[in-house]
KOLKE-897579 format. One record per residue: residue number from 1; residue in three letters; x, y, z of N, C-alpha, C in turn. Coordinates in Angstrom, 1 decimal, always signed. Atoms other than C-alpha are relative to their C-alpha. Example, Ala and Ser with C-alpha at 12.3 -4.5 7.8 and 13.67 -1.06 7.14 Angstrom:
2
NODE  seq  type     n_X     n_Y     n_Z    ca_X    ca_Y    ca_Z     c_X     c_Y     c_Z
NODE    1   ALA    +0.9    -1.2    +0.0   +12.3    -4.5    +7.8    +0.9    +1.2    +0.0
NODE    2   SER    -0.9    -1.1    +0.0   +13.7    -1.1    +7.1    -0.8    +1.1    +0.8
***
This chain:
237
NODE  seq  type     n_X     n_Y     n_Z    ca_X    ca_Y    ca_Z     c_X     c_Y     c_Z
NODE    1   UNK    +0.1    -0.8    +1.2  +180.1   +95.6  +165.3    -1.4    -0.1    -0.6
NODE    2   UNK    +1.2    +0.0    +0.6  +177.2   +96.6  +163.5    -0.2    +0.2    -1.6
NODE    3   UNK    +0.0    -0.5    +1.1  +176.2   +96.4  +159.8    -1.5    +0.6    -0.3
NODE    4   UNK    +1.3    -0.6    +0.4  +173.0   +98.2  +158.0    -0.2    -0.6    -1.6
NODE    5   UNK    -0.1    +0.5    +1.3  +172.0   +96.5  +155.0    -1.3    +1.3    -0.7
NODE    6   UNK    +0.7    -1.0    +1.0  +170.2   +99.0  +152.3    -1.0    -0.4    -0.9
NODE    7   UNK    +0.7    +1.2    +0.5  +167.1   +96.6  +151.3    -1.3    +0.3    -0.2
NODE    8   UNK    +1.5    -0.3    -0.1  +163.9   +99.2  +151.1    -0.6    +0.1    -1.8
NODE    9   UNK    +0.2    -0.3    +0.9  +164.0   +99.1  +147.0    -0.9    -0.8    -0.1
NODE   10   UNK    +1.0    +0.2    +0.5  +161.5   +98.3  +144.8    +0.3    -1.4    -1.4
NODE   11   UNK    -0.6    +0.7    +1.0  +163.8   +96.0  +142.3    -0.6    -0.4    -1.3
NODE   12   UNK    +1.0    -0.1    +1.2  +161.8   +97.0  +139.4    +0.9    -1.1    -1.4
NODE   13   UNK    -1.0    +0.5    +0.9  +164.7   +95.7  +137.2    -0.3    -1.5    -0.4
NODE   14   UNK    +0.6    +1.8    +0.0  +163.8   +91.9  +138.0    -1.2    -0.4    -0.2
NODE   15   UNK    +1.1    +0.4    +0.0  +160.6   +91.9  +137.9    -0.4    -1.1    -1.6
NODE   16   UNK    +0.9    +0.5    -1.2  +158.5   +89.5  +137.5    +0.4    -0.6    +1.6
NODE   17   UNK    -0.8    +0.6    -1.3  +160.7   +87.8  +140.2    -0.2    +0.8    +1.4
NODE   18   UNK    +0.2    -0.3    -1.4  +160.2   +90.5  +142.6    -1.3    +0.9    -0.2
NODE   19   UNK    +1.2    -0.2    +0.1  +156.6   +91.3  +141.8    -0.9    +0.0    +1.7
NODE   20   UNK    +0.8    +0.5    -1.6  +155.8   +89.7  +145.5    +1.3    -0.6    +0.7
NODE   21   UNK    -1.0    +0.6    -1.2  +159.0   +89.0  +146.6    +1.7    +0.7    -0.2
NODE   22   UNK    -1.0    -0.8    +0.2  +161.8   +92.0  +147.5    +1.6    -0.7    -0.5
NODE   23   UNK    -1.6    +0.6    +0.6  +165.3   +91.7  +145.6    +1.0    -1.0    +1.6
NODE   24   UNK    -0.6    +0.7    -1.2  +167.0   +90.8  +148.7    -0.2    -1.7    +0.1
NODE   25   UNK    +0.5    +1.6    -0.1  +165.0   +87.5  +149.0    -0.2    -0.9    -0.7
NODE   26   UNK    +0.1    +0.8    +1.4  +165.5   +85.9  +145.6    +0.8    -0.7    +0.4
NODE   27   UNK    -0.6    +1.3    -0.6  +166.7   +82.7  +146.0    +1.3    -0.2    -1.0
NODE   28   UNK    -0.8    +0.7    +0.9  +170.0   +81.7  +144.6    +1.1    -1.1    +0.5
NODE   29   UNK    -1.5    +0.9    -0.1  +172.8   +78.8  +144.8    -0.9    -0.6    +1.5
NODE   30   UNK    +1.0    +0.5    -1.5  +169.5   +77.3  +147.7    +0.0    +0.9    +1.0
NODE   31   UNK    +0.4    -1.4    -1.1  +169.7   +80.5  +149.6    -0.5    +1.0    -0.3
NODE   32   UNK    +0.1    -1.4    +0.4  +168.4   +84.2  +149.4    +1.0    +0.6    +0.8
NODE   33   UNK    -1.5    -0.8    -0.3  +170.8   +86.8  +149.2    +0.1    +0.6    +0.7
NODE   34   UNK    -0.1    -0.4    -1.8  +169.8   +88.1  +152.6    +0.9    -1.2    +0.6
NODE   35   UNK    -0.6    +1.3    -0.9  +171.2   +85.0  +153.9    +1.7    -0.3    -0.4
NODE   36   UNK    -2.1    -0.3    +0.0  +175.0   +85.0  +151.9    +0.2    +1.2    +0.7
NODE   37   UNK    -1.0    -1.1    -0.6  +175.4   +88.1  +152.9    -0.1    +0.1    +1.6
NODE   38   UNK    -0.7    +0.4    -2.1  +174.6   +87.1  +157.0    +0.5    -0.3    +0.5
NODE   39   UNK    -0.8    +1.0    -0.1  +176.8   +84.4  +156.3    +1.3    +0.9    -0.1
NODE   40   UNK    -1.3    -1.0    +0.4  +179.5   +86.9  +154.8    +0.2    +1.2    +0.8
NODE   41   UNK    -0.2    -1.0    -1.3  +179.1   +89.9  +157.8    +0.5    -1.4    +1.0
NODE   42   UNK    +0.4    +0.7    -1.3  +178.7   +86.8  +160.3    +1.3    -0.6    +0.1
NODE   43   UNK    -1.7    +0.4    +0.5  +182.6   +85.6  +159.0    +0.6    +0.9    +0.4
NODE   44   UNK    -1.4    -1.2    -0.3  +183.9   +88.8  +159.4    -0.4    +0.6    +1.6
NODE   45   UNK    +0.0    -0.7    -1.7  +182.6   +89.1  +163.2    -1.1    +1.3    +0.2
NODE   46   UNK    +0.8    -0.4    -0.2  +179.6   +91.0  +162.7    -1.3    -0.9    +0.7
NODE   47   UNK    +1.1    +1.0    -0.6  +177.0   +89.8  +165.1    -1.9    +1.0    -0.3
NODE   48   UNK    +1.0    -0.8    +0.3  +174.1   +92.9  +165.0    -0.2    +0.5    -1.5
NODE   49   UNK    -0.5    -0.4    +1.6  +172.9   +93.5  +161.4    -1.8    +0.5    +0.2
NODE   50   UNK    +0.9    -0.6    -0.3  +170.1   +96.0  +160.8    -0.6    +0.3    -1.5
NODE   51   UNK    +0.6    +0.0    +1.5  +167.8   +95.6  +157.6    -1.0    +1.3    +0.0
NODE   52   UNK    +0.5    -1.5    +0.5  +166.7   +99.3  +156.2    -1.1    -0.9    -1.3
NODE   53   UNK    +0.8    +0.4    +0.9  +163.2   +97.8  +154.4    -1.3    +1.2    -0.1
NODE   54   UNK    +1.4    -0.7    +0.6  +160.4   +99.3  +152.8    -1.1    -0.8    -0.8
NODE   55   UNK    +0.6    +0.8    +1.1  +158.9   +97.2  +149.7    -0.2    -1.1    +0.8
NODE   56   UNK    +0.4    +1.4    -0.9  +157.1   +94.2  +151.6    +1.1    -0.2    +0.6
NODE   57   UNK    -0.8    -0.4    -0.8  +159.1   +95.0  +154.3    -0.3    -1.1    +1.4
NODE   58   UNK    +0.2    +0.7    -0.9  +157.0   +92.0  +156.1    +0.6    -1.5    -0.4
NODE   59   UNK    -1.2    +1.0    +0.5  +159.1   +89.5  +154.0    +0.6    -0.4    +0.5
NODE   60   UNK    -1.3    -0.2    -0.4  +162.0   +90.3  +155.4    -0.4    -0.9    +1.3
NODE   61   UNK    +0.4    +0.7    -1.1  +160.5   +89.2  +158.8    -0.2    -1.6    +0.0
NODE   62   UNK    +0.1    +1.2    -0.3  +159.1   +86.0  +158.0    +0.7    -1.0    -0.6
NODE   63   UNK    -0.8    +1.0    +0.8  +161.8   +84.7  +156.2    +1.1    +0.0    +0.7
NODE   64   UNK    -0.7    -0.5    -0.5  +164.7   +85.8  +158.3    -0.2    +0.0    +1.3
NODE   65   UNK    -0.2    -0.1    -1.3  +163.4   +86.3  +161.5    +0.6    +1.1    +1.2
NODE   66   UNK    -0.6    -0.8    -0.7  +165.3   +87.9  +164.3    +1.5    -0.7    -0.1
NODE   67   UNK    -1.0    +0.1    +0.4  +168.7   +86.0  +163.2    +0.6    -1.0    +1.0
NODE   68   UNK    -0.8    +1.0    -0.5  +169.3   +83.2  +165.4    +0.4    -1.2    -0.4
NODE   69   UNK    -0.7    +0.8    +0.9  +169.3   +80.8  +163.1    +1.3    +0.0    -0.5
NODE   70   UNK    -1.2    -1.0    +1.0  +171.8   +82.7  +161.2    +1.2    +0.1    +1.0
NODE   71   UNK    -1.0    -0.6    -1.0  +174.0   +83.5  +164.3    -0.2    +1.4    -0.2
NODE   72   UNK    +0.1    -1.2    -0.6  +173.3   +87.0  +164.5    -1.3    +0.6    +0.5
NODE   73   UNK    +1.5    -0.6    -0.7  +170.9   +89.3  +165.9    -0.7    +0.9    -1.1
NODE   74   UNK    -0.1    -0.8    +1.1  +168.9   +90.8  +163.2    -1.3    +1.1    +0.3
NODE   75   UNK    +0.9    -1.1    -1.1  +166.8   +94.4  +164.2    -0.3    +0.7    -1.8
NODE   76   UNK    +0.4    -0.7    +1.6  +164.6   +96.0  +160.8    -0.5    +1.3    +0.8
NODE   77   UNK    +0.3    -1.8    +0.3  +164.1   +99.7  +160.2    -0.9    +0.3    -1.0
NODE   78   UNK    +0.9    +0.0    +0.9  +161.0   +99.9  +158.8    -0.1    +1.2    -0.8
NODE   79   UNK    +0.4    -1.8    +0.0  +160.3  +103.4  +156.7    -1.6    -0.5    -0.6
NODE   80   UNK    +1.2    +0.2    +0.6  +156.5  +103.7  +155.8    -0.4    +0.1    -1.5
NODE   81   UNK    +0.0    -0.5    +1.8  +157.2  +105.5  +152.5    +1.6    +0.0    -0.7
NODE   82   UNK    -1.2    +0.3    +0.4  +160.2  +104.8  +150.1    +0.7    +1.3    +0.1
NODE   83   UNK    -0.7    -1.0    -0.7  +163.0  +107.1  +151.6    +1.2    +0.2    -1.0
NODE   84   UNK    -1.8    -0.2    +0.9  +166.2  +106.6  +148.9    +1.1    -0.9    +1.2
NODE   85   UNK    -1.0    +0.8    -0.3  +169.2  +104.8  +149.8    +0.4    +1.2    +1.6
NODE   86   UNK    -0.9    -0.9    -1.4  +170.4  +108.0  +152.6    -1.5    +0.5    +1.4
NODE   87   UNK    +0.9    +0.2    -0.9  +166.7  +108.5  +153.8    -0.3    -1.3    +1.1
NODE   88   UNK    +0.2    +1.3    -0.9  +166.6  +104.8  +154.9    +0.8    -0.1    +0.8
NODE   89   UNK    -1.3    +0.1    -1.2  +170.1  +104.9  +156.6    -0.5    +1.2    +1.3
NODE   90   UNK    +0.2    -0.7    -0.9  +168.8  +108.0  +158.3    -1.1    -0.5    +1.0
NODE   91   UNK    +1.4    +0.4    -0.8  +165.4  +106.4  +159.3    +0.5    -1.1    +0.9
NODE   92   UNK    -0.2    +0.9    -1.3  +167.7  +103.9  +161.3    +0.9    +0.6    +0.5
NODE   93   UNK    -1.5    -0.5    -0.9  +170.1  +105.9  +163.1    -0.3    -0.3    +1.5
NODE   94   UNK    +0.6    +0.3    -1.5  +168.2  +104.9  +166.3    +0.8    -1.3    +0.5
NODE   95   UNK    -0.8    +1.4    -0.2  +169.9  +101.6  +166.3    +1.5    +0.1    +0.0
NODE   96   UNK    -1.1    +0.1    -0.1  +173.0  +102.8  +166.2    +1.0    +1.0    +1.2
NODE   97   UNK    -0.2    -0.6    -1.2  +173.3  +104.6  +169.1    +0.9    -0.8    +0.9
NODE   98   UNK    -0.9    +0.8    -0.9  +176.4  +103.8  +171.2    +0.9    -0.2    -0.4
NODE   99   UNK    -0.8    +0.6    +0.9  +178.2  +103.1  +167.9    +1.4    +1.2    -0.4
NODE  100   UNK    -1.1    -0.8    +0.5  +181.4  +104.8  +167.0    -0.1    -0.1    -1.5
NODE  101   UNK    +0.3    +0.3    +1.5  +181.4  +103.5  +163.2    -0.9    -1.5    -0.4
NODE  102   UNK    +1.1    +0.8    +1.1  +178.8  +101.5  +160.8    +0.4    -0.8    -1.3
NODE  103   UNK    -0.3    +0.7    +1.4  +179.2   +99.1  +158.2    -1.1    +0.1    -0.8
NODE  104   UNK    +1.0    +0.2    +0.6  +176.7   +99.8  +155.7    +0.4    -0.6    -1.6
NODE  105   UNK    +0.1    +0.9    +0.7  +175.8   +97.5  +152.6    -1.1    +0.1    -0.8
NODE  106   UNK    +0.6    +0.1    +0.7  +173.9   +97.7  +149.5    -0.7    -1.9    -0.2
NODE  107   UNK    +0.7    +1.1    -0.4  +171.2   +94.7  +149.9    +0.2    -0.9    -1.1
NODE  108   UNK    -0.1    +0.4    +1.2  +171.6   +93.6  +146.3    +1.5    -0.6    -0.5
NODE  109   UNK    -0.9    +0.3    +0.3  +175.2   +92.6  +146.1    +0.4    -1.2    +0.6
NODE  110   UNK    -0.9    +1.3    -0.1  +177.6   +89.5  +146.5    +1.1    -0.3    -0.5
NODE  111   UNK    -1.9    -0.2    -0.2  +181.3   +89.6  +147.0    +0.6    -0.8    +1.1
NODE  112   UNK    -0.5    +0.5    -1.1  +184.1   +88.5  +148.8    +1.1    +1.0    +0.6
NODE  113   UNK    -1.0    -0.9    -0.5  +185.6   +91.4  +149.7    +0.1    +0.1    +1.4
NODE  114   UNK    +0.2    -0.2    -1.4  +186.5   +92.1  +153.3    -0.6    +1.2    +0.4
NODE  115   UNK    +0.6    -1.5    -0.3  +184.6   +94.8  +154.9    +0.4    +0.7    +1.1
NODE  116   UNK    -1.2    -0.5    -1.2  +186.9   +95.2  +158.2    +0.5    +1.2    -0.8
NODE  117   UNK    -0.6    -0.9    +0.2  +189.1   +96.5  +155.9    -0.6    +1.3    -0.9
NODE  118   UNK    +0.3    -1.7    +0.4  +187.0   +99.2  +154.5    -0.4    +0.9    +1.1
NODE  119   UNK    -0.1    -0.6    -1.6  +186.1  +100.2  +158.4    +1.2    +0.5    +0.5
NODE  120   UNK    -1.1    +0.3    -0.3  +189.7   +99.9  +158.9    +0.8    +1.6    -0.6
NODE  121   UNK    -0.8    -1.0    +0.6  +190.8  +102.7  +156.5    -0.8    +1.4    +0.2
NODE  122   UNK    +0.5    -1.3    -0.5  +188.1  +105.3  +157.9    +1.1    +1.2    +0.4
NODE  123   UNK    -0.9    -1.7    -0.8  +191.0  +107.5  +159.8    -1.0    +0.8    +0.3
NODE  124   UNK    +0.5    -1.0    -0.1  +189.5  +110.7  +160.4    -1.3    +0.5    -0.8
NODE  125   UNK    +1.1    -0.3    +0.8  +187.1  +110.5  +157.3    -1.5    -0.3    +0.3
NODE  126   UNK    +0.9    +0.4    +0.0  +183.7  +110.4  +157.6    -1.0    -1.0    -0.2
NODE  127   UNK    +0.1    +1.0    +1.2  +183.0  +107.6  +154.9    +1.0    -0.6    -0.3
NODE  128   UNK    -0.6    +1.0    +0.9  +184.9  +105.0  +153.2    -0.7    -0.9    -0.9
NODE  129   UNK    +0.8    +0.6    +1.0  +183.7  +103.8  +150.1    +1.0    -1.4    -0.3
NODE  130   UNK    -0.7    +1.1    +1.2  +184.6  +100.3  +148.5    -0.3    +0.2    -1.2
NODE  131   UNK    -0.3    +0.3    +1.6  +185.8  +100.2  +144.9    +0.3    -0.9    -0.7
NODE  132   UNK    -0.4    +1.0    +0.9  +186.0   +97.4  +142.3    +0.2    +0.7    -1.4
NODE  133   UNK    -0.3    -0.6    +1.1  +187.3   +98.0  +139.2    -1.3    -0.4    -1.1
NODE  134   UNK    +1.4    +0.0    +1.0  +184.9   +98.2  +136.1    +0.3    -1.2    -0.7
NODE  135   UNK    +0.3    +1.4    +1.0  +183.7   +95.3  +134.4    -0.4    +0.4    -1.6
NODE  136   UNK    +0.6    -0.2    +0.9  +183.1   +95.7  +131.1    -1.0    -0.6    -0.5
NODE  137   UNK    +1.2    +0.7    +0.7  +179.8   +94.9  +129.3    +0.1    -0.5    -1.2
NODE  138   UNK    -0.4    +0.4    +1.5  +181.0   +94.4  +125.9    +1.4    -0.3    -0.2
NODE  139   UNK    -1.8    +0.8    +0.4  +184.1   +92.5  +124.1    +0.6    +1.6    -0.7
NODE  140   UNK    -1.0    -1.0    +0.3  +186.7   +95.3  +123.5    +1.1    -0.2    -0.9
NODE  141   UNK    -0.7    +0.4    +1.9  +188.3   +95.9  +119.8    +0.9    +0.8    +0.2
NODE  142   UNK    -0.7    -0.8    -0.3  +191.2   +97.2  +119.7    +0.6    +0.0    -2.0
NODE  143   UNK    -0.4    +0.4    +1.2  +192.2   +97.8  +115.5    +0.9    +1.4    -0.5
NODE  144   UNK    -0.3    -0.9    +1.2  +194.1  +100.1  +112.8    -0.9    +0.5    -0.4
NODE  145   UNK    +1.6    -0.5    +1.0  +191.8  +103.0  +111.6    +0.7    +0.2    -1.3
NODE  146   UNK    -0.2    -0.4    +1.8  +194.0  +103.0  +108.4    -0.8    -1.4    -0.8
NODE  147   UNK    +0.1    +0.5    +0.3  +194.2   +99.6  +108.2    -1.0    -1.4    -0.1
NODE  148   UNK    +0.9    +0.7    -1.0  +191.2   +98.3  +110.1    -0.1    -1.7    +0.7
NODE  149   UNK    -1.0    +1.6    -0.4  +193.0   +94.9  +111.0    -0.1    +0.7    +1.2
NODE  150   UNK    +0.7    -0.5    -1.1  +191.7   +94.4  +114.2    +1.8    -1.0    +1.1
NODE  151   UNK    -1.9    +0.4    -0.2  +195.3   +93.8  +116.4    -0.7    -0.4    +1.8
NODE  152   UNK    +0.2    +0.8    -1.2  +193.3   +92.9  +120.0    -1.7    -0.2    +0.2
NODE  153   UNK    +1.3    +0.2    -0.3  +189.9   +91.5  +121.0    +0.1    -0.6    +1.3
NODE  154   UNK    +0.2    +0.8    -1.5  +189.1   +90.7  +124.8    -1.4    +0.2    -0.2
NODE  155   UNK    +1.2    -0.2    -0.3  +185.4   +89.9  +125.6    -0.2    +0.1    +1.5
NODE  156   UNK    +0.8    -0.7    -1.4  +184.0   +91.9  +128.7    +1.2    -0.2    +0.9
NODE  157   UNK    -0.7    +0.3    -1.3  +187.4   +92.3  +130.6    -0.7    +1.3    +1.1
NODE  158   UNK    +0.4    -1.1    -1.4  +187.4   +94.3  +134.0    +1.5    +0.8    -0.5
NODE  159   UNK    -0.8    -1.1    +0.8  +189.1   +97.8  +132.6    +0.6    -0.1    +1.7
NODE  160   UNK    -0.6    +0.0    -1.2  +191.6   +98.2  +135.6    -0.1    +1.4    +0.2
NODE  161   UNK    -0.4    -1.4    -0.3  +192.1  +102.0  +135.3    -1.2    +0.6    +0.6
NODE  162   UNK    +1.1    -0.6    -0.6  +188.4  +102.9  +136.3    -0.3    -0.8    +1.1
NODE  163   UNK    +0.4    +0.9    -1.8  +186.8  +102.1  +139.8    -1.3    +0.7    -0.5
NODE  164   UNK    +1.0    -0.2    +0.5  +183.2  +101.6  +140.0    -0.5    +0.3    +2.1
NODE  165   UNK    +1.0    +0.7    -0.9  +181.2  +101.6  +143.5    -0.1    -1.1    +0.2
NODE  166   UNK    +0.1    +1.1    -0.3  +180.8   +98.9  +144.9    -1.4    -0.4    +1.3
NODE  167   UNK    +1.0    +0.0    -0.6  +178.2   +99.3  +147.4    +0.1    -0.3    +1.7
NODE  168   UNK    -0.5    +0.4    -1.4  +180.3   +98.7  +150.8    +0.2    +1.2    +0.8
NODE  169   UNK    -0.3    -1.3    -0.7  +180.6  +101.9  +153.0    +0.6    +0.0    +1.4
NODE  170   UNK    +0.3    -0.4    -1.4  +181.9  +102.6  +156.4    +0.4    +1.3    +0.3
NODE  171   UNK    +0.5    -0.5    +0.0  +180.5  +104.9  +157.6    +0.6    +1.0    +2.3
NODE  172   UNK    +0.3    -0.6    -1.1  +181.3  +107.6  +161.4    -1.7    -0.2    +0.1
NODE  173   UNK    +1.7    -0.1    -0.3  +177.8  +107.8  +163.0    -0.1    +1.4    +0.0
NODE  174   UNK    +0.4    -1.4    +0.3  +178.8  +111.6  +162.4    -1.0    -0.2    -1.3
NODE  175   UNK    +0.4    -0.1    +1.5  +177.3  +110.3  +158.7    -1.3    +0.5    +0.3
NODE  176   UNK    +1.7    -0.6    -0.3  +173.8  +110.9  +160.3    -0.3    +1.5    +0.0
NODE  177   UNK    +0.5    -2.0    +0.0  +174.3  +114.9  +160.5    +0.1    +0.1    -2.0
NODE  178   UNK    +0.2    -0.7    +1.3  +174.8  +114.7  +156.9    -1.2    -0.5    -1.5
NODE  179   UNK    +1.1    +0.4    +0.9  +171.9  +112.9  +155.8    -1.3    +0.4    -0.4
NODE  180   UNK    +1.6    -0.1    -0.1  +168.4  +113.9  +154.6    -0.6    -0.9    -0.2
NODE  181   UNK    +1.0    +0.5    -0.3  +165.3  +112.8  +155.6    -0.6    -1.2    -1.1
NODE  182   UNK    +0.2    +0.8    +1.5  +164.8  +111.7  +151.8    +0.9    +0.0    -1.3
NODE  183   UNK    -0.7    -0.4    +1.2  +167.3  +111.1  +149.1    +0.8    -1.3    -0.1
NODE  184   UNK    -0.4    +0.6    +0.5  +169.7  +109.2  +147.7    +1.6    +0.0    +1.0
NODE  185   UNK    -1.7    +0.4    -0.7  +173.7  +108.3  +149.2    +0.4    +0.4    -1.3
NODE  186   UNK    -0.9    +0.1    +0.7  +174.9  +108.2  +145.8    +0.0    +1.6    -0.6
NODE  187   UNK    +0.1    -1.6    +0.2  +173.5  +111.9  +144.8    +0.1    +0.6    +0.6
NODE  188   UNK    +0.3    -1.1    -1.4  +172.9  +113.4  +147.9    +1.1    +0.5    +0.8
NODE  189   UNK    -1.1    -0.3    -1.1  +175.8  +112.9  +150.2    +1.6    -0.4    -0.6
NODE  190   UNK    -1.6    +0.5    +0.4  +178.8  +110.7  +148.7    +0.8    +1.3    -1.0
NODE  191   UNK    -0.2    -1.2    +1.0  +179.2  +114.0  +146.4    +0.4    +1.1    +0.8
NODE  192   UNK    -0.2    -0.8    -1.1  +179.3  +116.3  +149.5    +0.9    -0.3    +0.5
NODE  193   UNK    -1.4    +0.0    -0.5  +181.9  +114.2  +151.2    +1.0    +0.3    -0.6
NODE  194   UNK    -1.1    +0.0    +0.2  +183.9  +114.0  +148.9    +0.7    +1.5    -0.4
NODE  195   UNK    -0.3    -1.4    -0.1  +183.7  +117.6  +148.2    +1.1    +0.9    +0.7
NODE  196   UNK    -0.5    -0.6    -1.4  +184.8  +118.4  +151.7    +1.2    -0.5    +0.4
NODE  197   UNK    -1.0    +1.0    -0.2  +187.5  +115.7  +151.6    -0.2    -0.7    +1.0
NODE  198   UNK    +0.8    +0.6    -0.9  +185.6  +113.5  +154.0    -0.4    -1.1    -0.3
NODE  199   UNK    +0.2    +1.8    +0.4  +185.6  +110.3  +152.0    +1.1    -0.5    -0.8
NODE  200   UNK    -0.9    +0.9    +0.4  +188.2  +107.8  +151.4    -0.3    -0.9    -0.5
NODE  201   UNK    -0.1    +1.6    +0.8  +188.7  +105.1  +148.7    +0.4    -1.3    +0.1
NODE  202   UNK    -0.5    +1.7    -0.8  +189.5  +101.6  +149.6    -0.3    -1.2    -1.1
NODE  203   UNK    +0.3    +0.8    +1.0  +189.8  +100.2  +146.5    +0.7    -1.7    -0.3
NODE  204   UNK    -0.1    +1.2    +0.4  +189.7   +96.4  +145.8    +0.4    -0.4    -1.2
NODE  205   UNK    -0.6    +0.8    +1.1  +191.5   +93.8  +143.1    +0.1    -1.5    +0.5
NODE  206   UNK    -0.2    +1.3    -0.3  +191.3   +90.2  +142.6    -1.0    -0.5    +0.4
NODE  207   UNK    +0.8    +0.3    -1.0  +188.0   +90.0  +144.1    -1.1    -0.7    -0.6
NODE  208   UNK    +1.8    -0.1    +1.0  +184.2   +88.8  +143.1    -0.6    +0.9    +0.7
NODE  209   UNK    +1.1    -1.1    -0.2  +181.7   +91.5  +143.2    -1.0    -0.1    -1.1
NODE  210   UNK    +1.5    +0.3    +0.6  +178.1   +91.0  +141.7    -1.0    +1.2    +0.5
NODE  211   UNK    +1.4    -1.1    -0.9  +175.6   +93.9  +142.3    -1.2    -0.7    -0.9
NODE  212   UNK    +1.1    +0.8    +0.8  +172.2   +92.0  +141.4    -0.9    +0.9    -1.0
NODE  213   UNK    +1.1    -0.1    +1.0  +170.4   +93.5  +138.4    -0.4    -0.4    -1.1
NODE  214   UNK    +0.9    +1.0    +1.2  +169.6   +91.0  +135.8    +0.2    -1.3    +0.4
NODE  215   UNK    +0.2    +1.5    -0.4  +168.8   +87.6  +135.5    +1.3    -0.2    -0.4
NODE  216   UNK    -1.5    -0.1    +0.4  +172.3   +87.5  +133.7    +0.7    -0.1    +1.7
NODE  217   UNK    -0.9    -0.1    -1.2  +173.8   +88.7  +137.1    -0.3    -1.1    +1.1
NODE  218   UNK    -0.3    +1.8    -0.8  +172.4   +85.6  +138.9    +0.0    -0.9    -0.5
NODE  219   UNK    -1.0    +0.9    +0.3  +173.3   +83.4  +137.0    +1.2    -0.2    +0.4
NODE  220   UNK    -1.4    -0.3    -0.2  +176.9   +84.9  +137.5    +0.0    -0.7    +1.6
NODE  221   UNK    +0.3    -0.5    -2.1  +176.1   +85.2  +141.5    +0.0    -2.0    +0.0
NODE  222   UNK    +0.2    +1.2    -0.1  +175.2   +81.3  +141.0    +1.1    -0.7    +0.3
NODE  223   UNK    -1.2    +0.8    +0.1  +178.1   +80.2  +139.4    +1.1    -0.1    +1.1
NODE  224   UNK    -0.6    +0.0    -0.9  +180.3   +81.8  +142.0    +0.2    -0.8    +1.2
NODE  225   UNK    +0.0    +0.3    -0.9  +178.8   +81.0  +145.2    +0.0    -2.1    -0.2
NODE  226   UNK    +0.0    +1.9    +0.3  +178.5   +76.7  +143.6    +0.9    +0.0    -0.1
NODE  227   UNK    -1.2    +0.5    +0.4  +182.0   +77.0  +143.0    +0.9    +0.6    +1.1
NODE  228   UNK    -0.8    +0.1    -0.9  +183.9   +78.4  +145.8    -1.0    +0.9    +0.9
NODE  229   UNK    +0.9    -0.9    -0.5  +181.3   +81.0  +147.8    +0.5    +1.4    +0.3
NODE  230   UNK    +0.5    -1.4    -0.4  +181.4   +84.2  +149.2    +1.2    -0.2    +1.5
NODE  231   UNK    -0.8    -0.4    -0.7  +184.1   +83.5  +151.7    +1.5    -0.1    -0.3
NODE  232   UNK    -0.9    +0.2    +0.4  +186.9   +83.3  +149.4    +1.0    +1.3    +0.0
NODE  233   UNK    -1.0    -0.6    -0.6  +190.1   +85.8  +150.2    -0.4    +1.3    -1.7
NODE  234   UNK    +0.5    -1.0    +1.4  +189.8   +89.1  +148.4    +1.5    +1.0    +1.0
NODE  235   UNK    -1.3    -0.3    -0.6  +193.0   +91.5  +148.6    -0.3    +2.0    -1.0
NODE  236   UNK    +0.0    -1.6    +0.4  +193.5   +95.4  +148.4    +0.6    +0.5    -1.5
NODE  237   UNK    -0.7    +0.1    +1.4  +194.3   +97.0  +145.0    +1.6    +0.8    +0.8
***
């Protein structure tokens, strides 16, 4: 099995941290989050994993390697100029030659969700997206507008009724006819499949999921992986 991790950004968000050193390879809990998440494909029986880089793209290399340390075999997709999230997946389609379906992975995240079973629920579709439900960012008031007596307060639960992205895909290797050269996944195509009915949901509960954009979020990412990691059982909603 093969995954593609999605790792050519620019991770303006963190900066200074990734000024000289791509999001991917920020170090947390004594690893970079290239490395949980080799550990986290390499658990679920992925052995080939294929890093889509751009932004010091020679990083990746000398930190990482070719993946034997790691137990897997690890093969980069260089693009020369920054391509979007569906350009980069396109600029490696060469590697995936042979492949019936793809696991692809946003480079920035840390979870313990299983990613078999988003492969798993492809059927016929083109795509399968993973879903976690929404976290909220703020404590949530719930009061009387007569009486303004406030009758519930939770701080930052996860709203159950919405699903967010999650950043886990699998993916046919038909996905390649429907990608351009340059663009985005989240604007470009996941909008198209689902148009066409050509992308299925595979939504998650109970799980951890972290997409890295503030120092806030690694913190979080910290706590997690010090306290039980990233191979802890995650279950369908």
């Amino acid at each position: 099995m093969i995954a593609l991790v999605l790792a050519g950004g620019l991770g303006k968000r963190l900066r200074p941290l990734t000024d000289k050193t791509p999001k991917p390879l920020i170090e947390v809990a004594g690893k970079v989050l290239a490395e949980w998440q080799l550990e986290w494909l390499a658990r679920h029986g992925f052995r080939k994993v294929v890093f889509c880089v751009g932004y010091l793209a020679e990083k990746f290399v000398e930190k990482l390697g070719d993946g034997s340390s790691l137990g897997v075999e690890i093969l980069y997709s260089v693009e020369k100029e920054l391509l979007g999230t569906a350009g980069g997946l396109k600029n490696a389609a060469n590697f995936c030659r042979g492949e019936d379906k793809i696991l692809v992975i946003n480079g920035d995240i840390i979870t313990n969700i299983n990613p078999l079973t988003t492969l798993e629920t492809l059927g016929d579709s083109v795509g399968a997206i993973s879903l976690v439900p929404l976290p909220a960012i703020y404590g949530i008031v719930k009061f009387d507008p007569k009486t303004l007596l406030v009758h519930e307060f939770r701080e930052k639960p996860i709203i159950q009724d919405y699903w967010i992205n999650a950043g886990i895909y699998g993916f046919k290797c038909e996905i390649f006819n429907y990608l351009p050269e340059r663009g985005s996944l989240e604007v470009d195509v996941l909008p198209k499949l689902a148009s066409m009915g050509k992308l299925r949901a595979v939504p998650f509960s109970n799980v951890f999921w972290k997409s890295i954009e503030t120092h806030k979020d690694l913190e979080e990412v910290e706590k997690f992986l010090m306290g039980s990691g990233p191979s802890a059982t995650s279950s369908r909603a």
